[in-house]
C-alpha positions in Angstrom: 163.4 59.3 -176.9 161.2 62.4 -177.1 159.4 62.9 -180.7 161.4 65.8 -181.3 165.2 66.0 -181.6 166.8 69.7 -181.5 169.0 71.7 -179.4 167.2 70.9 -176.6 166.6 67.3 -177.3 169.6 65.7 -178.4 170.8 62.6 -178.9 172.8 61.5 -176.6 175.9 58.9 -176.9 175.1 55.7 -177.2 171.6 55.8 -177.8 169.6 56.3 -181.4 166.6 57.4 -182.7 164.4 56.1 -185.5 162.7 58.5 -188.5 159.5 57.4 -189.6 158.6 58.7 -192.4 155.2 58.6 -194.8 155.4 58.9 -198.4 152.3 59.6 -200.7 152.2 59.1 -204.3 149.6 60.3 -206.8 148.3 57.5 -208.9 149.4 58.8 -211.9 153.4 58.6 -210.2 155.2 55.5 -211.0 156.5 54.3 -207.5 160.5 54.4 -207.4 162.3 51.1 -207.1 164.6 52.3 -205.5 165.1 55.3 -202.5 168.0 57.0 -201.5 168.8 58.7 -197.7 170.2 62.2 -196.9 170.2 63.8 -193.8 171.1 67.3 -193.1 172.9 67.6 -189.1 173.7 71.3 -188.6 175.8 72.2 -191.2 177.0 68.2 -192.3 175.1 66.0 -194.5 175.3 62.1 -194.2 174.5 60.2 -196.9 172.9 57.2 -196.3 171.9 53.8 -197.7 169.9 52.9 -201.2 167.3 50.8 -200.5 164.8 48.7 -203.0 161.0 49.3 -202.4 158.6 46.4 -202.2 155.8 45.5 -204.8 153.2 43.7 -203.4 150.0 42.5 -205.0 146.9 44.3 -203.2 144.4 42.7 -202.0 141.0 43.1 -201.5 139.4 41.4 -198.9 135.9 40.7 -197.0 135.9 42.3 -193.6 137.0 40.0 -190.6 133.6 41.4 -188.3 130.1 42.0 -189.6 127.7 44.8 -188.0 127.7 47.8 -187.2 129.2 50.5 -184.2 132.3 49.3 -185.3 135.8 51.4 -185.1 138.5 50.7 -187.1 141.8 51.7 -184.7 145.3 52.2 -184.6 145.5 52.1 -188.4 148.4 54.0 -190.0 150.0 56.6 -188.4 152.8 58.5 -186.6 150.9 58.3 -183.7 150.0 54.6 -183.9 151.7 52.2 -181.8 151.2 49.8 -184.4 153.4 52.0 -187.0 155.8 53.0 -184.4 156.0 49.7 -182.9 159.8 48.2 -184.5 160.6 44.7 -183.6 163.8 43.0 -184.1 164.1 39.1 -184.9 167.4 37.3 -185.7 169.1 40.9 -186.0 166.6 42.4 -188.9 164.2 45.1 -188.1 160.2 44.0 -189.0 157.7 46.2 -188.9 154.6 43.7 -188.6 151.9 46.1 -187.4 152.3 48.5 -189.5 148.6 48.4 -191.4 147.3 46.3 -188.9 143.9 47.7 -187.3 142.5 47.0 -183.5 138.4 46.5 -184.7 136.5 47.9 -181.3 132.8 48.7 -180.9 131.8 51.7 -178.9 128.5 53.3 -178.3 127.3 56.4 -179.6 129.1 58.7 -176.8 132.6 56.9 -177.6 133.0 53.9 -174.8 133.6 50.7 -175.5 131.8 48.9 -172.5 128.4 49.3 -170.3 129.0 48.3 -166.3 131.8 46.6 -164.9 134.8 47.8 -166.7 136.9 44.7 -165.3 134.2 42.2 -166.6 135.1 41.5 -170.4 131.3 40.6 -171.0 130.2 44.3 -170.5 132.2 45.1 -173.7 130.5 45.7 -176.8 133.4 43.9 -178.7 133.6 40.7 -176.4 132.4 37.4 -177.8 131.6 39.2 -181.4 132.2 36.5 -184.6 135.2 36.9 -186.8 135.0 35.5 -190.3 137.5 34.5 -193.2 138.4 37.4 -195.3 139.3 35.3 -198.0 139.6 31.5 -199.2 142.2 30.5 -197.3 144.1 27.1 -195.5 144.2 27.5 -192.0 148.3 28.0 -191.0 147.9 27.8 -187.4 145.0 28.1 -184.7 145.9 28.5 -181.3 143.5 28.0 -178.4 143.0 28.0 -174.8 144.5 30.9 -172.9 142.6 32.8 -170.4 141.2 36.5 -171.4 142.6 38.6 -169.6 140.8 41.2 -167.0 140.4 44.6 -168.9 142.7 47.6 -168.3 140.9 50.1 -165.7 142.5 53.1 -163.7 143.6 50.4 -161.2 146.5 48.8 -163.2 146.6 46.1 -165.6 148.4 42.4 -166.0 147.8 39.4 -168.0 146.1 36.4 -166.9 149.6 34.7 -167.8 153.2 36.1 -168.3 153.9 36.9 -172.2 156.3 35.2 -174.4 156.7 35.6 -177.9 154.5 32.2 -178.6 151.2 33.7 -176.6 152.1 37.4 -177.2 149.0 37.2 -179.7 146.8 35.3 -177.3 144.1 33.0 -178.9 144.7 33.7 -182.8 144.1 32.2 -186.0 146.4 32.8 -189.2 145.3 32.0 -192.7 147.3 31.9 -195.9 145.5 33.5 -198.1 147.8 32.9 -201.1 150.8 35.1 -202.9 153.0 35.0 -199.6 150.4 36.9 -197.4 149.2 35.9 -194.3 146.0 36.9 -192.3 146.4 37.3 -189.1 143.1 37.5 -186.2 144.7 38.0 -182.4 143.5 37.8 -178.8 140.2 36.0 -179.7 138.0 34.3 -176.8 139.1 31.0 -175.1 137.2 28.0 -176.7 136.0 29.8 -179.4 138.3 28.7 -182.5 136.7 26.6 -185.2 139.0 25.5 -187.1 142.5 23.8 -187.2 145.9 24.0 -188.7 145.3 22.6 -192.2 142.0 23.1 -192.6 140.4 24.7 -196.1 138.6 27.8 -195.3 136.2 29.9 -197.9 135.5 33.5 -197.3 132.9 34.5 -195.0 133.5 31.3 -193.1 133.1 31.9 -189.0 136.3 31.1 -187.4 135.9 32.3 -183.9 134.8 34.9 -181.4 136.4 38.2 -180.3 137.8 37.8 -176.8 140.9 39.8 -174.7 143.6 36.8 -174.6 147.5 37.7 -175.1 149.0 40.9 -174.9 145.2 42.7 -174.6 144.2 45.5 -172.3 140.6 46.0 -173.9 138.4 42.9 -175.8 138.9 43.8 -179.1 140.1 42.0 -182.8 143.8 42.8 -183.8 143.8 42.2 -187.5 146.6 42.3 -190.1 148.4 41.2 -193.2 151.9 40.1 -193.2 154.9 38.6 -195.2 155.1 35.7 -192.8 152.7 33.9 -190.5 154.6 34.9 -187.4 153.1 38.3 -185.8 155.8 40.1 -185.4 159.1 38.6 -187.0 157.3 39.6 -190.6 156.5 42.5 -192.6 153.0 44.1 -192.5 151.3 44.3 -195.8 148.6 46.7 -196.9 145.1 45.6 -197.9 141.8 46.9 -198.7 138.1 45.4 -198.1 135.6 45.4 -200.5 132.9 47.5 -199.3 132.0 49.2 -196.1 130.2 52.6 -194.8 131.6 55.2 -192.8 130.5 58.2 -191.2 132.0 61.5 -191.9 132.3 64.2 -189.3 128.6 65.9 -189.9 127.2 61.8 -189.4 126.2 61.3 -192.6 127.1 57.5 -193.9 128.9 57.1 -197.3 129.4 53.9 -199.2 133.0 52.9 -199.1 134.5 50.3 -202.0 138.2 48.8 -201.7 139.2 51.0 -199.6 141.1 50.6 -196.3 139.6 52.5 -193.6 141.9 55.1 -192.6 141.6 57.2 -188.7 139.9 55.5 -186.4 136.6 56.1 -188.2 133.4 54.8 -187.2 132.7 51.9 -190.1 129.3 49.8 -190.5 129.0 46.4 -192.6 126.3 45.6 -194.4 125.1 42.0 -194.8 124.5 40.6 -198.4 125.2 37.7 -200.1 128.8 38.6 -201.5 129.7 37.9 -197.8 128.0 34.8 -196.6 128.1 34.1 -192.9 128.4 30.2 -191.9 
């Protein structure tokens, strides 16, 4: 379907179209529990259905890479596939991705590798660590699929045909308590530390970045969900605990529970709140 739906972009039978829409609240609103539909077609109005909203506690979390050069993509948006990206499980929509963020590191003029853009080792995310963002048990820790060679103007396929149990690649999900779930994707082969069960405190190192699973670039798919399952769940929002970020004239501000919002350039900053191990 084409993002716009008018005269000259109708619908046609048979087929439908999904709204997405954003809603922004000042802090002094109390959020609605419940929201109502309307939609005005030409000079008809169809009513649709009520629906409760969801109240979720908000946590605040330790960043899942350390260092700097880092960008924090595909966050919320229209434009994001992650946002836009609706899967359907046992006949219920999920929206999974929807604050989920692809971590990358590029270099100053905006790449994200140096030499051989089909070598994963010549990007700047490749083998990176990835740490606990909270104290957590370990849920599940899978291991052993190939990375994948990176996406150039060549073409692109997986080192193995997806399916919806290596769709995520190498990837590690933690519970981290009140029905969330952290979820770290497409992580390097032979790089997971720790197993299903284990006890894990924040900080902890549990692997390395790699490009296993449904990757075209090394990089770190992170998000918070309803379920441990990547996409038959309901992404949650989050916010870390401190970060920088540059604005657009370069200068670096301090950021504190915030989520990083754009595809902004973010920098963390070692101390002892966030031990490595």
């Amino acid at each position: 379907m084409p993002d716009k739906i008018d005269d000259e972009h109708p619908i046609d039978g048979g087929k439908r179209a999904v709204a997405l829409i954003c809603l922004a609240f000042d802090n002094a609103v109390t959020i609605p529990d419940k929201l109502g539909h309307r939609m005005l077609v030409g000079d008809s109005v169809a009513e649709g259905p009520i629906i409760g909203t969801r109240h979720t506690k908000l946590n605040t979390l330790a960043p899942p890479v350390m260092g700097k050069d880092w960008v924090a993509a595909n966050g919320p948006s229209l434009h994001s596939h992650h946002r836009t990206g609706l899967f359907v499980a046992g006949g219920v929509v999920h929206l999974s991705r929807r604050f989920a963020i692809d971590w990358k590191q590029k270099d100053e003029q905006g790449e994200m590798y140096y030499g051989d853009a089909r070598d994963v080792r010549s990007y700047y995310s490749y083998d990176e660590k990835v740490f606990a963002v909270a104290d957590a048990t370990v849920v599940s820790a899978q291991d052993g699929l190939p990375d994948n060679i990176p996406r150039t103007a060549a073409g692109f396929n997986t080192a193995v045909s997806l399916t919806m149990e290596n769709v995520a690649g190498n990837a590690v999900v933690l519970d981290i308590g009140d029905g969330q779930y952290a979820y770290y994707a497409h992580m390097k082969p032979g790089s997971i530390r720790v197993k299903a069960g284990e006890h894990v405190k924040r900080g902890d190192w549990l692997g390395q970045i790699g490009n296993s699973g449904d990757s075209r670039w090394p990089h770190l798919h992170f998000q918070v969900t309803t379920s441990p399952d990547i996409l038959a769940s309901e992404g949650l929002p989050f916010v870390i605990d401190h970060y920088r970020t540059r604005d657009d004239n370069g200068v670096w501000q301090s950021r504190t529970s915030e989520y990083p919002i754009g595809d902004i350039a973010v920098e963390f900053v070692l101390d002892s709140v966030t031990p490595l191990k």
